[in-house]
N, C-alpha and C positions, 0 to 999 in steps of 0.2 A: 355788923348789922346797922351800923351808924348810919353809912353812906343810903343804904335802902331807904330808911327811914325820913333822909333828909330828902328825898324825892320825891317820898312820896305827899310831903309836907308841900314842898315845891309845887307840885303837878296840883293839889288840894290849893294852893294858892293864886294859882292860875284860873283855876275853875270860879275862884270868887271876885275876880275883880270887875264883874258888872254883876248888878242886883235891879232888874227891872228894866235895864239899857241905860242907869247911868252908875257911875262910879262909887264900886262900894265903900273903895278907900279913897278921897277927893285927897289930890295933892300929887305930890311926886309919882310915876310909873315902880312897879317893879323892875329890876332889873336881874336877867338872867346870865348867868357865865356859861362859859365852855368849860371853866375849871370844875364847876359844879357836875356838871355832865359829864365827860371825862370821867371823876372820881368815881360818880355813881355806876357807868360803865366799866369800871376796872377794881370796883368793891369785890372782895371775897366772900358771897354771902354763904352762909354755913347756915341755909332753912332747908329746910326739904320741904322744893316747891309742890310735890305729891299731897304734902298733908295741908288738907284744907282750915282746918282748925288755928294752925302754925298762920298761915298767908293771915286770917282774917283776925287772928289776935297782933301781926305785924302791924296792918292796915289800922286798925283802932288806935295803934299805941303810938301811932305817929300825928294824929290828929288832935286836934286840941279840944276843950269841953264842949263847943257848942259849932257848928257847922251848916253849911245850908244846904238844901238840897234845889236845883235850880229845875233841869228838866223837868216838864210837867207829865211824861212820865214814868216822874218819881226815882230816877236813875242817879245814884252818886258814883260818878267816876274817878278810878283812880288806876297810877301807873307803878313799878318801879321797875329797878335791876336785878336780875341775877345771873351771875355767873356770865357776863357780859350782856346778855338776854334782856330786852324790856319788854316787860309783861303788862297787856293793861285788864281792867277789870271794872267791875261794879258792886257796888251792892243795893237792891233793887226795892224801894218797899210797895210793893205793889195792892192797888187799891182794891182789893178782892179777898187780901190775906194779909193784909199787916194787923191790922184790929182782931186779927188769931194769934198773935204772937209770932208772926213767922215771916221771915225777910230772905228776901235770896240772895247768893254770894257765887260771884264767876271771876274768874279768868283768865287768860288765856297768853300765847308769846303774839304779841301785839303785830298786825297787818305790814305786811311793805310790800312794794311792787314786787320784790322780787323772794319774799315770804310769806307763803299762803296756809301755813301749819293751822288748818281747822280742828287740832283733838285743845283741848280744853279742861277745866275742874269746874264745876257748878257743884250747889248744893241749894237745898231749900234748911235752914238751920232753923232749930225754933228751942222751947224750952228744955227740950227732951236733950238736945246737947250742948246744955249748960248757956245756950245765947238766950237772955231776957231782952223780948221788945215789948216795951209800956208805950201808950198814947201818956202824953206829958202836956197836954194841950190843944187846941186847936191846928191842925198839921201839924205837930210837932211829936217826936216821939225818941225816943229813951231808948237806946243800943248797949246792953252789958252784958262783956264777958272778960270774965278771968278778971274781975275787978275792976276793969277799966270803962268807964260808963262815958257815952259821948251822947248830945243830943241833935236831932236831926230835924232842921226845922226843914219842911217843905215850904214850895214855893207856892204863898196864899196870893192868888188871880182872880179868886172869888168877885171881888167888882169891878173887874176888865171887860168894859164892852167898848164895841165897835164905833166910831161916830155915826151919826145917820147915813151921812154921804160916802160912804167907805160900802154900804151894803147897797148895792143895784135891785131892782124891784124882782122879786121872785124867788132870791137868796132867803137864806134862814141862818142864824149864827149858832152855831155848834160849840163853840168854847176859844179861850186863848189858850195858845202854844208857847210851850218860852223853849227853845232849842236849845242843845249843850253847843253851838255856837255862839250864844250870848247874843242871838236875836228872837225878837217876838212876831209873833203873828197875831190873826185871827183866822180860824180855820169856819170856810162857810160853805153852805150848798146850797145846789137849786135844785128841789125835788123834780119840775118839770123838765128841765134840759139832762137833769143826773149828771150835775158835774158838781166837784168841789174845788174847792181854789184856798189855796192859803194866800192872805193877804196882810202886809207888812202894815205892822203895825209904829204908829207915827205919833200917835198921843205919847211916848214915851221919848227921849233920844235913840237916836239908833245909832248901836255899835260899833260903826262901818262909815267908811268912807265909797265913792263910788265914781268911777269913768263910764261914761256912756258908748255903749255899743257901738263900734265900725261901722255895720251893718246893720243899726236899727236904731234912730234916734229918738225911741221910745222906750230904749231897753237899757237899763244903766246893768253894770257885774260890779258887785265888791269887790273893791282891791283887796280883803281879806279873805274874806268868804268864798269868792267865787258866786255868790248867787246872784241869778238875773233876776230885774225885776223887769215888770211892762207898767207903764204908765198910762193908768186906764183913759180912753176915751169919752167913753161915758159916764165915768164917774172918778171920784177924788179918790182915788187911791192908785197903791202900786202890789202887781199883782206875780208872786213868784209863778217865773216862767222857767227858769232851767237852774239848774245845779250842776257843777263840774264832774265828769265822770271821772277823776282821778281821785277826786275825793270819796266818791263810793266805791272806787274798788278796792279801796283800802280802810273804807268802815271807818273814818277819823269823825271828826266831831264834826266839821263841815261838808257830811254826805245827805243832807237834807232832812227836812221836819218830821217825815214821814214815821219817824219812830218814839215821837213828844206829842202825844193824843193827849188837848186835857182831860185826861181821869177826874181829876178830883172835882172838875165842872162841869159834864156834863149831866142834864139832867133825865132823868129815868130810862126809858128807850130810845130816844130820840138820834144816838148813833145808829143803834141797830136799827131803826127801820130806815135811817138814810142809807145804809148799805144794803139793805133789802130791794131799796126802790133802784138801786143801780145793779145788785145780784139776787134777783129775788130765787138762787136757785140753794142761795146758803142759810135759807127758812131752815131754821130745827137745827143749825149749825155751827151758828153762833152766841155768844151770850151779850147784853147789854154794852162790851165794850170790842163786841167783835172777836172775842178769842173763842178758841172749840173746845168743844166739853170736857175734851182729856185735858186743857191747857195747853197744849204743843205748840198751835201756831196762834197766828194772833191778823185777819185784818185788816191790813193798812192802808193807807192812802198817800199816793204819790203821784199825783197827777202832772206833775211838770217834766220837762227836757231834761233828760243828761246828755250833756253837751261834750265832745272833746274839743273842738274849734268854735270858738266862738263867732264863727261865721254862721256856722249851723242856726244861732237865734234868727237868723237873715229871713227863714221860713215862718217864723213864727208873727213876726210883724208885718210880712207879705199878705200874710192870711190878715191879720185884723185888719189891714190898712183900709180895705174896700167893703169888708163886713161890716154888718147891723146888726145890734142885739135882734132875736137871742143866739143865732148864727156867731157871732163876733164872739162870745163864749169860748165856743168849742176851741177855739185859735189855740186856747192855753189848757187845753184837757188833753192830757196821752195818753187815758186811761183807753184799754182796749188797742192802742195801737200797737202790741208787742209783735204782730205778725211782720210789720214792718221794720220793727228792731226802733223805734224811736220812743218804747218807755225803755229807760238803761234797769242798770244792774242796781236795785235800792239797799238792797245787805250784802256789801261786798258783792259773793258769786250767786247771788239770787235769779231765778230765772229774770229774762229781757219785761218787764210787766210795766206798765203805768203806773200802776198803785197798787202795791203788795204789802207783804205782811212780814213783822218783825218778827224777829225770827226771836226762839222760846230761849229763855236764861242760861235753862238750864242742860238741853238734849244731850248730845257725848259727852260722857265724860273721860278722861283719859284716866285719874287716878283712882284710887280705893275710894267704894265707899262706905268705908268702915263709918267714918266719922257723919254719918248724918245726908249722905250726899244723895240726890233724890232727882232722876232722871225727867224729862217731859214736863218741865216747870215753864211757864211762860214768860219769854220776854229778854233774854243774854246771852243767852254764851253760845257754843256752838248748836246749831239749832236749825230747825226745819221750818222754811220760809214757805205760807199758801198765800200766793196768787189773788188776788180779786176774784180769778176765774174761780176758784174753791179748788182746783189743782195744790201740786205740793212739789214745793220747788228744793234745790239739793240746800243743804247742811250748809250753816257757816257763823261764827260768833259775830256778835253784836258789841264793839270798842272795848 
């Protein structure tokens, strides 16, 4: 069990090396081996991945007392090995039900181009099977089971706003995004035009390095990330316009924002009625943060390109180059364009949408759910993605 353990410590270590978009640990890089990987690929693990109890007392036992949670929403990921198999997963405290004592727990044999195994283990755990979650403080909260107690600070964004010049006249800011990429946003809308746009946020460092598009010398792409941004015209900012479709067909960290809604900022309805003014047909269908009453889907918004060729951004700057606001908008809105296939695939195999929805934590499960495990939870694992349209797109785990 060693080697599992040392991965998953690993992969937890990774996850922390920016806090905010600058360096959590200032000084030397981590560095990773193949020896390390290797080992943990060819560990004999003796768990039985079935039981969910087993996986999330492994998970706990490998991390140390205190931990961050980065995604804003509220997602701690983690990976290991079994059995040559790398699994990845979450545990989820979600802003609706943590302050009941209840946290969700997925996952699943981790995405590749050429492994699409959608069955999964989700559970919603809470007191009742021996998992205690306390509030410990302000976003911060208390995870113990089987003795072993870690605490999970969320990521406080609470006085994150926008500069003035970063928000165009008509916009409204909706909260800051911090992505399990280790970039931030500001996610905003214009109630008149109904478009939203996440825009990169610059008050902080940012994660990334960047080459300027071929075909758009307004459009830089992360050499890491892959994400495009557009260098706005009318105003000081840069505006994500495409994300790699390789990266969301395989659900990795860098398949775009659209699944880091800040939760914990926004204030009363003011999601839900910005998604009302763009589907006023999901009145009565969604709650304050966009999810459906059962919790199964959740939502989302993903208004920008998935791109295979990054020739493709070539249309995107075509369109603003002769545009006017509020025309010059739409350039970077794909929401609604699925008919033409140019919103991609945002969860893995999610229907073709603009801006769709996370798919729920919890939905198939593949093992027993003896221990606690509780279907049609929002927000992980393999799960049922709806659309913008209010449609319901097929099954698929969320990292």
């Amino acid at each position: 069990m060693q080697k599992s353990h040392s991965l998953a410590w690993r992969a937890l270590a990774l996850g922390l090396v920016f806090l905010g978009g600058t360096p959590a640990f200032a000084g030397k890089p981590l560095v990773y081996t193949n020896q390390g990987y290797v080992e943990d690929a060819q560990n004999v693990s003796d768990i039985d991945i079935k039981d969910m109890k087993a996986v999330l007392e492994l998970v706990l036992g490998s991390l140390p007392a205190t931990v961050k949670v980065y995604p804003t929403e509220n997602y701690f990921y983690f990976s290991f090995y079994h059995q040559g198999i790398k699994y990845a997963g979450n545990l989820r405290f979600d802003a609706t039900e943590r302050d009941k004592g209840s946290v969700h727990f997925n996952y699943f044999k981790d995405f590749t181009n050429w492994q699409r195994d959608e069955s999964g283990f989700s559970a919603i755990f809470g007191a009742k099977d021996g998992v205690i979650l306390k509030p410990a403080g302000k976003l911060t909260y208390d995870l113990e089971f089987k003795g072993k107690r870690v605490q999970f600070v969320l990521n406080d964004l609470s006085g994150v706003k926008p500069p003035v010049e970063a928000v165009a006249k008509g916009e409204s800011y909706l909260g800051p995004v911090f992505d399990e990429s280790g970039i931030r946003f500001f996610l905003l809308f214009n109630p008149e035009e109904k478009i939203f746009l996440y825009v990169l946020d610059e008050t902080v460092p940012v994660a990334e390095q960047f080459n300027v598009a071929a075909s758009a010398d307004r459009i830089s792409v992360g050499i890491r990330t892959g994400f495009a941004f557009y260098a706005d015209r009318f105003a000081k900012r840069k505006i994500l316009v495409g994300v790699n479709q390789a990266n969301t067909s395989i659900n990795n960290y860098l398949d775009g924002p659209f699944d880091q809604l800040p939760d914990n900022f926004m204030e009363g309805d003011t999601l839900r009625k910005a998604i009302l003014t763009v589907s006023p047909e999901m009145e009565g269908k969604i709650d304050r943060f966009g999810n459906s009453p059962d919790g199964e889907t959740r939502y989302l918004i993903a208004p920008y390109l998935q791109y295979e060729d990054e020739k493709e951004l070539g249309s995107i700057s075509a369109c603003a180059a002769s545009a006017a606001p509020p025309a010059y908008y739409h350039c970077f809105s794909y929401i609604g364009a699925e008919d033409e296939g140019e919103g991609a695939d945002q969860n893995a195999d999610a229907p073709d949408d603009g801006a769709m929805t996370d798919a729920p934590e919890d939905g198939a499960t593949a093992g027993p759910a003896e221990d606690g495990a509780t279907d049609g939870a929002p927000d992980e694992g393999p799960a049922a993605d709806m659309p913008q349209d209010g449609t319901t797109g097929d099954d698929t785990p969320v990292k």
